[in-house]
C-alpha positions in Angstrom: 46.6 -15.1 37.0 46.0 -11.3 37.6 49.1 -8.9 37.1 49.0 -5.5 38.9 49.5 -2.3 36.7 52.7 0.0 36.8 52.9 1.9 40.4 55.6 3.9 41.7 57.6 3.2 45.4 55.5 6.1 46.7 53.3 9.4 44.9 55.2 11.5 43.4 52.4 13.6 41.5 53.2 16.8 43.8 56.6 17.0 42.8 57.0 19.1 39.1 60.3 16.6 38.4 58.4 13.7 38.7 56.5 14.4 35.1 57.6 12.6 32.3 59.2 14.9 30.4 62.9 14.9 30.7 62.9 11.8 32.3 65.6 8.6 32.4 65.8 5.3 33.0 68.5 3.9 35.7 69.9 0.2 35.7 71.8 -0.9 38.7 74.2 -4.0 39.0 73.9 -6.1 42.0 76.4 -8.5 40.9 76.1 -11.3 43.8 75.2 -14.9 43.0 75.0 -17.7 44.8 76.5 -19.8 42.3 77.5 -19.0 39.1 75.5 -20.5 36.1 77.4 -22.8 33.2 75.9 -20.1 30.4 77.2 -17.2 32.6 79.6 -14.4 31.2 78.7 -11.1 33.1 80.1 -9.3 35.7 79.3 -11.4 38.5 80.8 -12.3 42.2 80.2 -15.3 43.8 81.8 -13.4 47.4 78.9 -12.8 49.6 81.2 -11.2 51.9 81.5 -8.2 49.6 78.1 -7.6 49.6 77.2 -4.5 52.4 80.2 -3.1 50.8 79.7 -2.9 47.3 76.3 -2.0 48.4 77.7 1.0 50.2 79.7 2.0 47.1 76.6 1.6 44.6 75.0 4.4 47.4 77.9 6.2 46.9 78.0 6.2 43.0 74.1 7.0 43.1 74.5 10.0 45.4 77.5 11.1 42.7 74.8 10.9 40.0 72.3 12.6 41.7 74.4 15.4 42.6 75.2 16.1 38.6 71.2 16.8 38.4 68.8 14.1 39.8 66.4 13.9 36.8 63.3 11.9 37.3 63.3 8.3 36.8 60.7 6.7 33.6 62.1 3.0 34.7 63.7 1.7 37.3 65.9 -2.0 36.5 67.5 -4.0 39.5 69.9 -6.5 37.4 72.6 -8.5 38.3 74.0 -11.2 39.5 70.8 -11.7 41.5 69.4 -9.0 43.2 66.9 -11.2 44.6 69.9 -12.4 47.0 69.9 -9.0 48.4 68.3 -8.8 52.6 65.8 -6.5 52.9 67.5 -3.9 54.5 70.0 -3.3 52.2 67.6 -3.0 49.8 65.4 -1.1 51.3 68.6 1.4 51.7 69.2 1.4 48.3 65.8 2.1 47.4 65.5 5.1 50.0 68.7 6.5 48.1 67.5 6.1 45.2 64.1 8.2 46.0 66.2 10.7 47.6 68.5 11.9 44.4 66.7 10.0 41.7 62.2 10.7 42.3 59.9 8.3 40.4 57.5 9.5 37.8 54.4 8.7 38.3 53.8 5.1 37.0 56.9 4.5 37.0 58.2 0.5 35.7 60.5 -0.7 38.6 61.8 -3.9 37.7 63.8 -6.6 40.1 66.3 -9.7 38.7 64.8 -12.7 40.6 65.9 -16.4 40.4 63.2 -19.0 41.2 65.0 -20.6 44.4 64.8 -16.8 46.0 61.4 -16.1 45.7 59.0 -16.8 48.9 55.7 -15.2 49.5 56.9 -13.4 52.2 60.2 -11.4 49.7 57.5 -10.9 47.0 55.2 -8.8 49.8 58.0 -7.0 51.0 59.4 -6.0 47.5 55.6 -4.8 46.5 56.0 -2.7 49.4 59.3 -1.3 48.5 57.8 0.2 45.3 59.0 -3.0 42.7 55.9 -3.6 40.2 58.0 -6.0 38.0 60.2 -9.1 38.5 62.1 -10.8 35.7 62.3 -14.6 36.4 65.5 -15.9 35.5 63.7 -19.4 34.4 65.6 -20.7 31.4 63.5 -23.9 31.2 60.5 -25.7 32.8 63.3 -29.2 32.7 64.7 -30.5 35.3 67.3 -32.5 33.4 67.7 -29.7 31.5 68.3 -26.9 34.7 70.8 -29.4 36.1 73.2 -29.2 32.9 72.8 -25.3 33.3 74.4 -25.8 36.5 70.8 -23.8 38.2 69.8 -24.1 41.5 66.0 -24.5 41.2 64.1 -27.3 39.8 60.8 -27.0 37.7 59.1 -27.0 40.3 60.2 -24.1 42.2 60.0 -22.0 39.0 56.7 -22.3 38.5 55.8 -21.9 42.1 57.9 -18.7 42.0 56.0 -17.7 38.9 52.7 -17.9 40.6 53.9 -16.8 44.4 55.2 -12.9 42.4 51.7 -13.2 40.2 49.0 -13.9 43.7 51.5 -10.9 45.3 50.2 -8.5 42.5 53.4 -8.0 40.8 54.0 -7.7 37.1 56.4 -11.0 35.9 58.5 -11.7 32.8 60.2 -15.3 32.2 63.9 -15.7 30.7 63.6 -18.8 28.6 67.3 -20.4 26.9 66.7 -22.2 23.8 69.6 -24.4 22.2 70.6 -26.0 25.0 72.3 -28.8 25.5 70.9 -32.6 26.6 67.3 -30.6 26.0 65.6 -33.4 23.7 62.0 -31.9 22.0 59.9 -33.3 25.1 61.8 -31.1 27.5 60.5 -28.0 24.8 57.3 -28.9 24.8 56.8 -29.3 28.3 58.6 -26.0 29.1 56.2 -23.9 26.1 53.3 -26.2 28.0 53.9 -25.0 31.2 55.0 -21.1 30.2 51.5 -21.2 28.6 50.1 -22.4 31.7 51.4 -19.5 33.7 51.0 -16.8 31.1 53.1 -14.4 32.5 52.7 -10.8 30.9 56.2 -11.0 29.2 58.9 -13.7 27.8 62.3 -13.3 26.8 63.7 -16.1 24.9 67.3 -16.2 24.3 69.5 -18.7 22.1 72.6 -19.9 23.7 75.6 -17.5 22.6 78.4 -20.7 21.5 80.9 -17.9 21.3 80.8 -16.7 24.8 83.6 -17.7 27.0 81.4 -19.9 29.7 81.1 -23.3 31.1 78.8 -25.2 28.2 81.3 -23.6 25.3 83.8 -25.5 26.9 82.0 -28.5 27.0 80.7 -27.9 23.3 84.4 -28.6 22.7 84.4 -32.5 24.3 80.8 -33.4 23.6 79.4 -31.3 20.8 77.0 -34.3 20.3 75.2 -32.9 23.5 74.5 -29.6 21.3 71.7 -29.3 18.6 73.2 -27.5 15.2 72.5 -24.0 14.5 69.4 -25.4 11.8 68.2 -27.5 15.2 68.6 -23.8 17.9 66.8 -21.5 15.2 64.0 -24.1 14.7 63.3 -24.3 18.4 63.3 -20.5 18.0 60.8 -20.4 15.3 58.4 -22.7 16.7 58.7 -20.8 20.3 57.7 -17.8 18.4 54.8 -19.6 16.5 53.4 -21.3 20.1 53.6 -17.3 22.0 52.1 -15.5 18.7 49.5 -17.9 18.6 48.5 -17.4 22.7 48.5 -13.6 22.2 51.6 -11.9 22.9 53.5 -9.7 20.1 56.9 -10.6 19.0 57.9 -7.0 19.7 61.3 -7.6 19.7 64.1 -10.0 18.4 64.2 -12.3 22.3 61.0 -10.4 23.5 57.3 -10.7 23.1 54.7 -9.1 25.7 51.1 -9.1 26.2 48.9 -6.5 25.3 50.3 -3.2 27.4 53.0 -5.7 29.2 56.7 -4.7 27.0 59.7 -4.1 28.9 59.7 -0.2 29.1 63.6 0.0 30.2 64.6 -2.4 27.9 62.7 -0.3 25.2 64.6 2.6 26.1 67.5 0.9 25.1 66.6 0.2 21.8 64.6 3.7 21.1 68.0 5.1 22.2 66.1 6.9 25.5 68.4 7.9 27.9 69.5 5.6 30.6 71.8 5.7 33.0 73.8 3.1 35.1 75.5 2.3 38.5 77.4 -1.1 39.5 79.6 -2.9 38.3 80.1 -2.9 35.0 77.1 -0.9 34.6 76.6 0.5 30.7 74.6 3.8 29.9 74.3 6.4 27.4 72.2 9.6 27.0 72.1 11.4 23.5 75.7 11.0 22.2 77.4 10.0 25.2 78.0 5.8 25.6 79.8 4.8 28.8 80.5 1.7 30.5 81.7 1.2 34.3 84.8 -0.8 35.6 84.4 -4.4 35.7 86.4 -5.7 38.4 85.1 -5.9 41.2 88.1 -4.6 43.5 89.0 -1.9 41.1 85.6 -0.8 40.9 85.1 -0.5 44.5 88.6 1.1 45.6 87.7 3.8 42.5 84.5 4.1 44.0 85.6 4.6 47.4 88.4 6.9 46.9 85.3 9.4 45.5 85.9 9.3 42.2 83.8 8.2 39.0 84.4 4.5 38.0 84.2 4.9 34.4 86.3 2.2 32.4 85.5 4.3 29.5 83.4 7.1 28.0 83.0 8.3 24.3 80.8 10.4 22.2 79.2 9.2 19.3 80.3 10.8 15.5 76.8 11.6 13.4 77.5 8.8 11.5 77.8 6.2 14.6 74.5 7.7 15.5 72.6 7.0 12.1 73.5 3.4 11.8 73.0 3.2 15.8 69.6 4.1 15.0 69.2 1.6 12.4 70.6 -1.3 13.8 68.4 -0.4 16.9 65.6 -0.2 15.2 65.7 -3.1 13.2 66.0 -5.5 16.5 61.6 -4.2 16.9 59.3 -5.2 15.1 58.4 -1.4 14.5 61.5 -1.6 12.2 63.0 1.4 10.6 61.4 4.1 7.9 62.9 4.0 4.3 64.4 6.8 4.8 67.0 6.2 7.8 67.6 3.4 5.4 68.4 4.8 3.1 70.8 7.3 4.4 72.4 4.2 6.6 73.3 2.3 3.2 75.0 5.7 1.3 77.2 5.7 4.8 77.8 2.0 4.3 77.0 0.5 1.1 78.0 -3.1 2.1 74.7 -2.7 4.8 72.7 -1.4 1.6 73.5 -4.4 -0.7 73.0 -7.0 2.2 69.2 -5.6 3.5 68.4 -5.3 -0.1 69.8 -10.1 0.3 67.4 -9.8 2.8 64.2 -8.2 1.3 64.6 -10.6 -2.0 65.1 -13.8 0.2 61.8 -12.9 2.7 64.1 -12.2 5.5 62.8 -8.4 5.9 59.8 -6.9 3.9 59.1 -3.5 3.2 55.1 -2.6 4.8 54.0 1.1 5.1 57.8 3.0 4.2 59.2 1.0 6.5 61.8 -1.8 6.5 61.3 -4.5 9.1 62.5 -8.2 9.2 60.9 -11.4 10.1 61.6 -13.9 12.6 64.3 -15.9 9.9 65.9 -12.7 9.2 66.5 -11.9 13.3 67.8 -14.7 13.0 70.7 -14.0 11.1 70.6 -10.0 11.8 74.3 -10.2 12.9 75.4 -10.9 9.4 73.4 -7.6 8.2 74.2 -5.5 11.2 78.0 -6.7 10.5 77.8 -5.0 7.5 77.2 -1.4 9.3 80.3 -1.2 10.6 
């Protein structure tokens, strides 16, 4: 299936801000869901009621931003909670803000949270015409035994119909795929990598299940850990996920990401170049330069700050020059870019414990040195948490 190239909401070339230099990215939290999932730990709300007014107060917090200095936007992300619950007209009201304080660049990647059961020919068309050029499928697995232990709402079925409803509309599509799952026997894997291959969407991210997250299926780990493969089991199902995308043609870019040729996620690469982006919702994280900031995350607090006109930081620092060096590191270590020797080396005088663990690493294969830079394999992302550990 055909994927349409990066296009902003509207043109934008007349306008001198709209160029990319000094440009930002913006991720907004639409926290509604339907239901919430048994894997789930963000910032969610499961009262629809809420919605027109949180809404409302996102407009709000946008219009604050803007009025600091509306810079232009390089990437636009729509996350949540499911943003793909959102009607149309509140969408297309937050979308008109947006444009109004916050101009696109040209080409500008504007990406949408979708799950599968939301998705209908006639929503993709209209979120085209809004300006949205990518939509991030919140899949998990092609497994309907498996999707019904996850607690979703769609069934294989719907997934891949969603998957090939956004792709006929023109719009660029990633897939969310959850590996060490529980109940998922190696069948259910295969058919899901069989299926994913079928659809060939321009960009996977493939996620392990985090067992030390407070959610649902931790819980359960606790009265049926026999439903759960061991952590040898999880990282082999990673592997050979890697191994079955590599071989197709996309590029393991990045620890849970590969991408087609000219298809990575350019927000989510901000992130880990340390680009500036900035946030509104919920909960809502962002950091420019030195600056790291995170947004209330309850709901009620969040809104009443909001309302009352006032900023609804939970917290702001700035970073200290050595924060920044092994931010840069650890960041840069998640890509398969990796880092040069010489950030390296100045990360492991500031932490020597960092220094004598990457140097584990190198000797056991986990990370290799190629062209003065330091960059580890699949194993060793694997296990990067022990190394990054080490940094602070």
């Amino acid at each position: 299936m055909g994927e349409a190239r990066d296009s902003g909401r509207r043109s934008t070339s007349h306008d001198p801000r709209t160029t990319a230099r000094g440009a930002v990215g913006l991720y907004v939290h639409l926290p509604f869901c339907a239901s919430r999932c048994a894997y789930c730990t963000f910032a969610t709300s499961t009262e629809l009621g809420l919605l027109e007014r949180t809404l409302a107060a996102v407009r709000q917090e946008i219009a604050g931003l803007g009025q600091r200095g509306g810079r232009p936007l390089a990437t636009l992300y729509l996350g949540g909670g499911t943003p793909s619950l959102v009607p149309a007209s509140e969408l297309e009201r937050l979308l008109a803000d947006l444009d109004r304080h916050f101009p696109l660049c040209e080409g500008a990647e504007v990406t949408l949270e979708a799950n599968p059961d939301d998705v209908t020919a006639e929503k993709a068309a209209l979120w085209s015409r809004l300006g949205i050029n990518r939509v991030s499928v919140g899949v998990q697995a092609f497994s309907d035994r498996v999707l019904a232990m996850l607690n979703r709402r769609h069934d294989a079925a719907q997934a891949s119909a969603a998957v090939k409803t956004l792709q006929r509309t023109g719009l660029a599509v990633s897939v969310d795929l959850m590996l060490g799952l529980p109940g998922a026997a190696d069948e259910d894997l295969r058919a899901t990598l069989a299926e994913l291959l079928h659809l060939r969407p321009g960009h996977v991210s493939v996620y392990l299940l985090e067992m030390d997250k407070p959610h649902a299926l931790a819980r359960l780990a606790e009265r049926r850990p026999d439903l759960f493969p061991d952590a040898d089991a999880a990282a082999a199902q990673y592997l050979a996920v890697g191994r079955e995308l590599v071989a197709a043609g996309y590029r393991h870019y990045e620890i849970s990401n590969f991408a087609l040729p000219g298809r990575r996620a350019r927000h989510n690469v901000r992130y880990w170049r340390r680009r500036p982006v900035l946030a509104a919702g919920l909960a809502a994280h962002g950091h420019s330069g030195r600056r790291r900031w995170a947004n209330l995350d309850v709901l009620s607090a969040y809104l009443e700050t909001v309302e009352a006109g006032r900023a609804p930081r939970a917290w702001t620092r700035r970073l200290a020059d050595d924060e920044v060096a092994k931010e840069r590191v650890m960041l840069g270590l998640r890509l398969a870019d990796g880092v040069g020797e010489g950030e390296m080396a100045r990360c492991s005088e500031l932490a020597p414990a960092f220094g004598e663990r990457i140097e584990d690493f190198l000797a056991l294969g986990l990370a290799r040195r190629v062209d003065g830079r330091v960059r580890l394999a699949p194993r060793g992302w694997l296990v990067s948490n022990e190394l990054f550990a080490a940094l602070w």
